[in-house]
PATOR-255224 format. One record per residue (C-alpha): x, y, z; residue number from 0. Coordinates in Angstrom, 2 decimals. Layout:
BEGIN
xx:X | yy:Y | zz:Z | resi:NUM
...
//
This chain:
BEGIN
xx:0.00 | yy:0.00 | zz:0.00 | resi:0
xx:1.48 | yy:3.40 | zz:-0.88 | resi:1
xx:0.31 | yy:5.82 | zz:1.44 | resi:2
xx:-0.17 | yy:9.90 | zz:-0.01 | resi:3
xx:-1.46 | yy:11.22 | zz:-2.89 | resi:4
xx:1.39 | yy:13.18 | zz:-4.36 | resi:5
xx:4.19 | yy:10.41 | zz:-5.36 | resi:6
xx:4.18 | yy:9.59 | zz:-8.64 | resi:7
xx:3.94 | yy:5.41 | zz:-9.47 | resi:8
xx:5.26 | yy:3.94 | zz:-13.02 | resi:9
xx:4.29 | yy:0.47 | zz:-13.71 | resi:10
xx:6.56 | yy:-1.29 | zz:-16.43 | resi:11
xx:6.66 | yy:-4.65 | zz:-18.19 | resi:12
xx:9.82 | yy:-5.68 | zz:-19.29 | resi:13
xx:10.45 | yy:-8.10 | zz:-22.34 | resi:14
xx:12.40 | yy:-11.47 | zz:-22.34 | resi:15
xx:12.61 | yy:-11.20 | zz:-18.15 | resi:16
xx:11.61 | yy:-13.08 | zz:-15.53 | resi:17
xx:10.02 | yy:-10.23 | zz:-13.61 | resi:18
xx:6.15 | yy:-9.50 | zz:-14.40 | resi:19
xx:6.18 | yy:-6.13 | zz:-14.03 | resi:20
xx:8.33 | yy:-3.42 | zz:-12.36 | resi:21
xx:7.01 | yy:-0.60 | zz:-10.18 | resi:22
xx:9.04 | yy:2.46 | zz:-9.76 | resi:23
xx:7.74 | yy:4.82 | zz:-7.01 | resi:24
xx:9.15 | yy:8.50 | zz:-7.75 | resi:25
xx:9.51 | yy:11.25 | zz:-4.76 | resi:26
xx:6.63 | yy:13.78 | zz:-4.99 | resi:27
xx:9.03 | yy:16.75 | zz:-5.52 | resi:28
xx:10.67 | yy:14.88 | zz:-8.63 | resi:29
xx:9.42 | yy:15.94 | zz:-12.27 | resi:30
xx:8.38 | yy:12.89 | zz:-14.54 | resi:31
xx:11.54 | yy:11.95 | zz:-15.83 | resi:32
xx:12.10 | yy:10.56 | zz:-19.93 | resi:33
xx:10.15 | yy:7.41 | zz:-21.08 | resi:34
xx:13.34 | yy:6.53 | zz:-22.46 | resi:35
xx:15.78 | yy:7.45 | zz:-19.38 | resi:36
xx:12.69 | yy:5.28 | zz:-17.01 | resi:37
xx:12.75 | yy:2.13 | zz:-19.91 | resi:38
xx:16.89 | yy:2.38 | zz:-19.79 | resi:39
xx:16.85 | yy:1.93 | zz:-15.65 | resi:40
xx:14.29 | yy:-0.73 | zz:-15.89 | resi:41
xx:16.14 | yy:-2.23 | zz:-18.13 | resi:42
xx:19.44 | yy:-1.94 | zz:-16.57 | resi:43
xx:17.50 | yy:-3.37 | zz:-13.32 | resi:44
xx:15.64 | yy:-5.91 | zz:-14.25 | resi:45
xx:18.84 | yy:-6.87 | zz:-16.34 | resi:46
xx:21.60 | yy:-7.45 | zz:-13.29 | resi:47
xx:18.74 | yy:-9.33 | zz:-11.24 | resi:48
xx:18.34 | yy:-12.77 | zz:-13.01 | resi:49
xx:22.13 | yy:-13.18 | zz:-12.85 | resi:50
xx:21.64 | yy:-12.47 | zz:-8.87 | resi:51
xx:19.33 | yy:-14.84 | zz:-8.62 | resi:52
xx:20.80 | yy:-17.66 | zz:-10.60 | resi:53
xx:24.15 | yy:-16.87 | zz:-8.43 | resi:54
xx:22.14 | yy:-17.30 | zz:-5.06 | resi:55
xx:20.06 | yy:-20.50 | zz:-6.51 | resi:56
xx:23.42 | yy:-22.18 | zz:-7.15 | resi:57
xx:25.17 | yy:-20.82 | zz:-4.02 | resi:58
xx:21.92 | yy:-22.52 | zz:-2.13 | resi:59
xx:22.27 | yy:-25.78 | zz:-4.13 | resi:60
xx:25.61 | yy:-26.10 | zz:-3.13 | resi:61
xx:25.39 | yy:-25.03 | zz:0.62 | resi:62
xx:22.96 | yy:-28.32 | zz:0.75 | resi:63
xx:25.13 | yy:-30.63 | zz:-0.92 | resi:64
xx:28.05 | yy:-29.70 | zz:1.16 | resi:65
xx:25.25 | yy:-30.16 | zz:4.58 | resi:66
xx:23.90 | yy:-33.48 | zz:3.27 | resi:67
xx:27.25 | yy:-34.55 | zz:2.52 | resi:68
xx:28.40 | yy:-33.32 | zz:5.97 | resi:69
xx:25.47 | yy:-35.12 | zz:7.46 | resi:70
xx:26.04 | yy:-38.41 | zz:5.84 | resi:71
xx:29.43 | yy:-38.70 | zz:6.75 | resi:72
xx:28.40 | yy:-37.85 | zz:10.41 | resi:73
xx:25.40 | yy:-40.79 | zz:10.46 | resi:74
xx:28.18 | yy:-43.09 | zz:8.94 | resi:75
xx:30.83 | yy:-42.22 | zz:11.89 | resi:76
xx:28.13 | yy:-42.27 | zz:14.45 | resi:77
xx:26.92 | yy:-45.80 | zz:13.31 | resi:78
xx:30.64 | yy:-47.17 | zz:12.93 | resi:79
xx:31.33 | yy:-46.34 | zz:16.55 | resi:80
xx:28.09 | yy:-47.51 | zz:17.67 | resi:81
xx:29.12 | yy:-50.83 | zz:15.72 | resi:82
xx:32.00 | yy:-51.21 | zz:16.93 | resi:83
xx:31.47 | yy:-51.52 | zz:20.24 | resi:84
xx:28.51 | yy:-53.82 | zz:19.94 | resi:85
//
């Protein structure tokens, strides 16, 4: 919810992105700026952030192979020991 009457809200669409749309929320003493100058930002934003997110998806896939790795190796030294003294 975007409270006051007097900011200014741009709604854009970007092609060939994985965002749906992107809102851009001006300060109410700013003038309208260029179509072109607000497509080149959204562009240039909506540009960096799928590389972001494919960076963090990996860093996360990783993270839990390294834990379920870590994990497995614990369960197998736990149940060793256990073993061995059965």
């Amino acid at each position: 919810m975007i409270k006051g009457v007097t900011k200014s809200v741009i709604e854009l669409k970007p092609k060939n992105s994985c965002f749906e749309k992107v809102i851009i929320i001006l300060n109410s003493g700013c003038e309208l700026p260029d179509t072109e100058e607000l497509r080149r930002e959204a562009e240039l934003l909506t540009g960096k952030a799928p590389d972001f997110i494919r960076h963090s998806r990996r860093s996360n896939t990783l993270k839990m192979l390294i834990s379920a790795a870590a994990g497995a190796l614990v369960t197998a030294a736990s149940f060793l020991i256990l073993y061995s003294f059965v």
